[in-house]
C-alpha positions as CSV (number, residue, x, y, z in Angstrom):
1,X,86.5,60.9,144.0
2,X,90.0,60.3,143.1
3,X,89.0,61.1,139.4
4,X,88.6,64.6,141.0
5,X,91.2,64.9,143.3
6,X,94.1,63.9,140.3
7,X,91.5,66.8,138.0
8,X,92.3,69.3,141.1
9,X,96.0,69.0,141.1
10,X,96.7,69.3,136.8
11,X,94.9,72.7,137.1
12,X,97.0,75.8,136.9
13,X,98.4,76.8,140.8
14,X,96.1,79.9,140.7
15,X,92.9,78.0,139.3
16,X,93.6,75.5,142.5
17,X,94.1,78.5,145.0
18,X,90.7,80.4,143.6
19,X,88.8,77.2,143.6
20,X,89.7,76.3,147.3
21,X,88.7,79.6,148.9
22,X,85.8,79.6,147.3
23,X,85.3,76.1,148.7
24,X,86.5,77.5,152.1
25,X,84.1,80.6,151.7
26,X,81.7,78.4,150.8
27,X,82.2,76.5,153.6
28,X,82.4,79.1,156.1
29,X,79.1,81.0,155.0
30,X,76.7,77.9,155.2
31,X,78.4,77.5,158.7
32,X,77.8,80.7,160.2
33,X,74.1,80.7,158.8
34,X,73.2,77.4,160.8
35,X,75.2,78.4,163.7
36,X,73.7,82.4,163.8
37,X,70.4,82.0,161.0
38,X,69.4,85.3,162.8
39,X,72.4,87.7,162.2
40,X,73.1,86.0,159.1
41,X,68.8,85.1,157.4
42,X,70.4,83.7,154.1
43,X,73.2,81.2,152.5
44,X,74.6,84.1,150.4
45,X,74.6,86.7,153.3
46,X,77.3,84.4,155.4
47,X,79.0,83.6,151.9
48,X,79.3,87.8,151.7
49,X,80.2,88.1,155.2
50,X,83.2,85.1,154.8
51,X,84.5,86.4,151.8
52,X,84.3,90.4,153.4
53,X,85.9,88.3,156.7
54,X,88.5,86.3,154.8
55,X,89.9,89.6,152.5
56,X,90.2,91.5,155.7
57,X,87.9,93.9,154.2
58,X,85.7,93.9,157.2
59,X,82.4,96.2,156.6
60,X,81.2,95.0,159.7
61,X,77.5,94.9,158.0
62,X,76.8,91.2,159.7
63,X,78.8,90.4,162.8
64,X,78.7,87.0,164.9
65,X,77.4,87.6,168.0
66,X,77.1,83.7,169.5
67,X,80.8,82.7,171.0
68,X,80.4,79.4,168.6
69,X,79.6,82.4,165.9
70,X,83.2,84.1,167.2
71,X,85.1,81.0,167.5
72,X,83.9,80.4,163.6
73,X,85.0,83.8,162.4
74,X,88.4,82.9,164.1
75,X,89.1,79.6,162.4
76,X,88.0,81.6,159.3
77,X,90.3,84.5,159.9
78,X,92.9,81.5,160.3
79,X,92.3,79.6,157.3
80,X,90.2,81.5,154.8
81,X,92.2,84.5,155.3
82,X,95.8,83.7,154.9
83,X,94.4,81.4,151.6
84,X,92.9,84.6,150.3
85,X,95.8,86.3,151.0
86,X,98.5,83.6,149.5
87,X,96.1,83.8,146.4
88,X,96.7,87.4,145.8
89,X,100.4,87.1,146.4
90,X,100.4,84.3,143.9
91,X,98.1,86.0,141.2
92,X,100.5,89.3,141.5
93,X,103.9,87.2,141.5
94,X,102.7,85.4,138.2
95,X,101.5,88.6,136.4
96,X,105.0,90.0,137.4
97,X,106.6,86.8,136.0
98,X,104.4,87.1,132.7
99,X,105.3,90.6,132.1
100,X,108.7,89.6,132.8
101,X,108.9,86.7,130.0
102,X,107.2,88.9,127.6
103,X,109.6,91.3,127.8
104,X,112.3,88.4,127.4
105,X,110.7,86.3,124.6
106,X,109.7,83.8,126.3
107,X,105.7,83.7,125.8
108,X,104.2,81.8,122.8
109,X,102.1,83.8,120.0
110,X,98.7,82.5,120.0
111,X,97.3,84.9,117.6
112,X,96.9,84.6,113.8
113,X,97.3,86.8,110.6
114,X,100.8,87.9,111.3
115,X,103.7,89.3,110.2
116,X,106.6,87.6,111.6
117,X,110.1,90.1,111.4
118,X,113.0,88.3,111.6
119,X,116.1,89.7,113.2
120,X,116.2,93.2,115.5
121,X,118.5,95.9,113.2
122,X,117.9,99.3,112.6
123,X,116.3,98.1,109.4
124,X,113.1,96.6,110.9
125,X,113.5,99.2,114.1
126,X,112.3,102.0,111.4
127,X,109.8,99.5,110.0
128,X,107.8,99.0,112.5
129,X,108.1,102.9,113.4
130,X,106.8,103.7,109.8
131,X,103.8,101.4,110.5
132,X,103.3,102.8,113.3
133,X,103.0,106.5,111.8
134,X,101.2,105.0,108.9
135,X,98.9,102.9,111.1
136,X,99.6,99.7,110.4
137,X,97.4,97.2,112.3
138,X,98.9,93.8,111.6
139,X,100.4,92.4,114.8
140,X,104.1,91.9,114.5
141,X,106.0,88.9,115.9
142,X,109.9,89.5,116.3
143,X,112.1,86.9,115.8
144,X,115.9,87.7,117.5
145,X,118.5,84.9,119.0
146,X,121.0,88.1,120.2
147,X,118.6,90.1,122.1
148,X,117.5,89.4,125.8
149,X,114.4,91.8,126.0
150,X,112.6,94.2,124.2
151,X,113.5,97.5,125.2
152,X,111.6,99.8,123.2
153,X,107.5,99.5,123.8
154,X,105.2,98.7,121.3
155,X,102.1,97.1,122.2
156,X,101.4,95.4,118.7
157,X,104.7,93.8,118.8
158,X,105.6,90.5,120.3
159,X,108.8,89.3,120.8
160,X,110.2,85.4,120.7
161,X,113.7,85.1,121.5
162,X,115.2,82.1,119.6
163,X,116.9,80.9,116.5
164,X,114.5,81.5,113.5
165,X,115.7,78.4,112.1
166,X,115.0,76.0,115.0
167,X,111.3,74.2,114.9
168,X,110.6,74.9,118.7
169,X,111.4,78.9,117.8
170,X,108.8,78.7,114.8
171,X,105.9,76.7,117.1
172,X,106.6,79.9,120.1
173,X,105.8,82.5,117.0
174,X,103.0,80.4,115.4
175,X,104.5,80.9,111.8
176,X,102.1,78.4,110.9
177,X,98.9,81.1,110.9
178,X,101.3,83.8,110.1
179,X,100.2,85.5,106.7
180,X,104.2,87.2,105.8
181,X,107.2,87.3,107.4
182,X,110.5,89.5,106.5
183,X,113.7,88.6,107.0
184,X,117.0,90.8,107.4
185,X,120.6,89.8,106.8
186,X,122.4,90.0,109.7
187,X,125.1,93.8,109.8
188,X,127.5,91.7,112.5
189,X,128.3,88.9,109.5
190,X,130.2,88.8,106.4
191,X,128.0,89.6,103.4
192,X,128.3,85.6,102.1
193,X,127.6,84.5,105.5
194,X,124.6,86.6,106.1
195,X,123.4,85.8,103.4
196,X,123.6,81.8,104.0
197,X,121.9,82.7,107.2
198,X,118.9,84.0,105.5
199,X,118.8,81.5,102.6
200,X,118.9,78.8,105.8
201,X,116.0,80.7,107.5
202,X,113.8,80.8,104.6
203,X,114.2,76.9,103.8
204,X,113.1,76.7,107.7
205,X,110.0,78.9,107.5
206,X,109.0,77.6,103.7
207,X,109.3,73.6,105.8
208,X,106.7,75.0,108.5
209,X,104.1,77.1,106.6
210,X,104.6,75.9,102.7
211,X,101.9,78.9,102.1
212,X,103.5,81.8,103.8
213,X,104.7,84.8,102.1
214,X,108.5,85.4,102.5
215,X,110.0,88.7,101.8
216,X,113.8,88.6,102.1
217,X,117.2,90.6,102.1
218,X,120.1,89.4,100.8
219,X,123.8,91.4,100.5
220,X,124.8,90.0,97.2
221,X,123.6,89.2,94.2
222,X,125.1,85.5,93.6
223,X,122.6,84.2,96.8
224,X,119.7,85.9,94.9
225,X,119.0,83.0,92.9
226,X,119.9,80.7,96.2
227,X,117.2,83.1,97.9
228,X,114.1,82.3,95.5
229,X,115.1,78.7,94.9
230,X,114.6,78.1,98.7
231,X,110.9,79.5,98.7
232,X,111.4,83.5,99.0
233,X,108.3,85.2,97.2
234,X,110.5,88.5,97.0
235,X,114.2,89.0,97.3
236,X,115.5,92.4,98.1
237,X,119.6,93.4,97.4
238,X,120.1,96.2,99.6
239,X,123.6,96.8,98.7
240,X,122.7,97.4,95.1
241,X,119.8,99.6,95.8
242,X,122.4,101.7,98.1
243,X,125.1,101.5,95.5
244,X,123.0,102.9,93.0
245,X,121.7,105.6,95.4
246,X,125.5,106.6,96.1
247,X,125.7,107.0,92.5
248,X,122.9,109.1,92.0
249,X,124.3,111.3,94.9
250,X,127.9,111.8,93.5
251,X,126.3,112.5,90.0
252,X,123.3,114.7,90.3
253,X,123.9,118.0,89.0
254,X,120.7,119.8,90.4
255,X,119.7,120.8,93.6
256,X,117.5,118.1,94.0
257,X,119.0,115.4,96.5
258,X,117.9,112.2,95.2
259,X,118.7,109.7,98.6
260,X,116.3,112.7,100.4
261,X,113.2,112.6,97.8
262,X,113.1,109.1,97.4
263,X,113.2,108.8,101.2
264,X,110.1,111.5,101.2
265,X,108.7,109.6,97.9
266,X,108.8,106.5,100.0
267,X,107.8,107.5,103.2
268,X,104.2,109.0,101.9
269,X,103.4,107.2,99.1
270,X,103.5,103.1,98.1
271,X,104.3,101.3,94.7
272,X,100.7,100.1,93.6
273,X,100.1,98.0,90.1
274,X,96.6,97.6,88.7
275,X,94.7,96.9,85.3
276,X,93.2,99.2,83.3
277,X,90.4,101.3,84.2
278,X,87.0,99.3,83.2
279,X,86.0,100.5,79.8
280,X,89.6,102.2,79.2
281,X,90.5,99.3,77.0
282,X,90.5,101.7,73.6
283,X,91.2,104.5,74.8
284,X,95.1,106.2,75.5
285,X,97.5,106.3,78.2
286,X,96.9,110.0,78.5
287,X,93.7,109.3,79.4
288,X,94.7,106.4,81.8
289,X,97.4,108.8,83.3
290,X,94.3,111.6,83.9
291,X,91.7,109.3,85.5
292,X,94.7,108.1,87.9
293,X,95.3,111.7,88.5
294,X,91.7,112.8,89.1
295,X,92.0,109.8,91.6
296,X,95.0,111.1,93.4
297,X,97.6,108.6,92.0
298,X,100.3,109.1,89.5
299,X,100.8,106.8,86.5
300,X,105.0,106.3,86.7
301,X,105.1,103.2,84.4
302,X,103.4,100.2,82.8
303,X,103.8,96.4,82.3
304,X,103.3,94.6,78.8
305,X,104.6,90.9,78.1
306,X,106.0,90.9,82.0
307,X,108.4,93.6,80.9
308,X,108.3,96.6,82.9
309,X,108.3,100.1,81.0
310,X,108.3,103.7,82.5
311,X,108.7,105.9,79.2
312,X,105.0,106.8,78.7
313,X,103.7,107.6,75.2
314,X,100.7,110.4,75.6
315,X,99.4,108.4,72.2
316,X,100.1,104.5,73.5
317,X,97.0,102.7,73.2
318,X,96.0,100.7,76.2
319,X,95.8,97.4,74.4
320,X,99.0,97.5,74.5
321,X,99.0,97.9,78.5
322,X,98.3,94.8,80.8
323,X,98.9,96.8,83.9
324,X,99.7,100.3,85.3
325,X,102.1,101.1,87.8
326,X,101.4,103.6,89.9
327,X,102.1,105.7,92.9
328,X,99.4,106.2,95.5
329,X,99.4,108.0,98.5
330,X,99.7,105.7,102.0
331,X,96.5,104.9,103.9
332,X,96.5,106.5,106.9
């Protein structure tokens, strides 16, 4: 018996509430059918009528018509009723609190197969809108230590408040099933200091999930080597890709604005490398660059001894090719 009653108490406040008016209810109907087996013929029938009693729903299908019948339904209106009632109260004021710490970052990610983003910027605010356009369906789990709640909705994205270096942060977003996780230097630092924030993040994720894909940004190119020693998988300098793109715009001497196309470019279509088309091997890059094209996708460049080249010979023979790099158009 007391192996029960110490069981009762560790359950969850609403688990203890449901199971005692069911007890009550319980209770109540086997009651009113020995006291009243006419009015009420079966078990179940004064169960119905105590749980239609006890929720004040009152349909007033079986009534008590014996004064010890009454005096039941009183204690029952009494007891079982304010129970049922505290139960709702409590199941509405802890769905009100959940909502509430979800918004806040203060619920754990159970789920697997992941993508864990790592700090709130406009950078991974228009990621997660392009994966929304482009229907993406990885869940995303948010990482942020400056913001409180997550203002904007997006019911595929979970939010953890916390320090992405701490272990407790990295247990609430279940890095250890995630399957990638990105992370952003911080705008409000200094370039070197950002950049020793992410290096310090990716050492922390590589230490919890040895497997898991790390793509990461970094603001100058002396941490890039910092960056992949710790464990990043792909390192990403956005101030030379924006440096270069400033140069393009102060030197282009054509209509063509080259920040706006490669914004299009990137927006509909997605850097893709494969081998060469089965039974290809003899055959030309002209007619690797019209079977792509017949496909939908553009041949822009090729990789031979790990060397990247994108000046493509009509005549080269693909035994010369170990891979094609190409541009397809996004899934949709």
């Amino acid at each position: 018996m007391q192996h029960w009653i110490r069981y009762y108490f560790q359950l969850p406040l609403f688990l203890r509430l449901l199971s005692t008016v069911f007890v009550f209810m319980i209770f109540f109907g086997m009651l009113i059918h020995a006291i009243e087996p006419n009015n009420f013929p079966t078990v179940f029938d004064g169960i119905w009528w105590a749980f239609v009693t006890g929720a004040t729903v009152g349909y007033g299908d079986y009534v008590p018509l014996s004064t010890p019948g009454k005096i039941t339904a009183i204690f029952l209106i009494l007891t079982g009723g304010g129970l049922v009632t505290f139960y709702m109260a409590t199941l509405s004021a802890a769905t009100v609190k959940h909502e509430r710490d979800l918004s806040s970052g203060k619920v754990d990610y159970k789920g697997s197969g992941h993508i864990v983003l790592i700090g709130w910027n406009e950078r991974t605010r228009q990621l997660i809108e392009m994966m929304t356009e482009n229907h993406c369906h990885e869940y995303i789990v948010l990482l942020d230590r400056t913001m409180k709640r997550l203002y904007e909705n997006h019911s595929y994205v979970h939010f953890i408040n916390g320090d992405a270096t701490t272990e407790e942060t990295l247990e609430k977003a279940n890095v250890k099933e995630a399957k990638l996780a990105v992370i952003t230097a911080d705008p409000s630092k200094a370039e070197h200091a950002a950049d020793q924030s992410v290096i310090h993040q990716i050492v922390s994720l590589k230490g919890h999930n040895s497997q898991l894909f790390i793509i990461a940004e970094v603001l100058t190119e002396q941490q890039k080597i910092n960056a992949e020693r710790a464990g990043a998988n792909r390192v990403i300098r956005s101030n030379d890709f924006m440096s270069t793109l400033f140069y393009h715009e102060l030197y282009h001497n054509d209509p063509i604005e080259p920040f706006e196309l490669l914004l299009a470019l990137l927006t509909s279509r997605q850097f893709h490398e494969e081998p060469i088309p089965e039974g290809y091997n003899h055959k030309t890059m002209e007619d690797a660059v019209q079977f792509h094209l017949n496909k939908g996708s553009i041949v822009i460049g090729y990789r031979y001894n790990k060397d990247v080249h994108f000046t493509l010979k009509p005549s080269l023979p693909l035994e010369n090719v170990q891979t094609l790099i190409l541009l397809v158009t996004l899934r949709s």
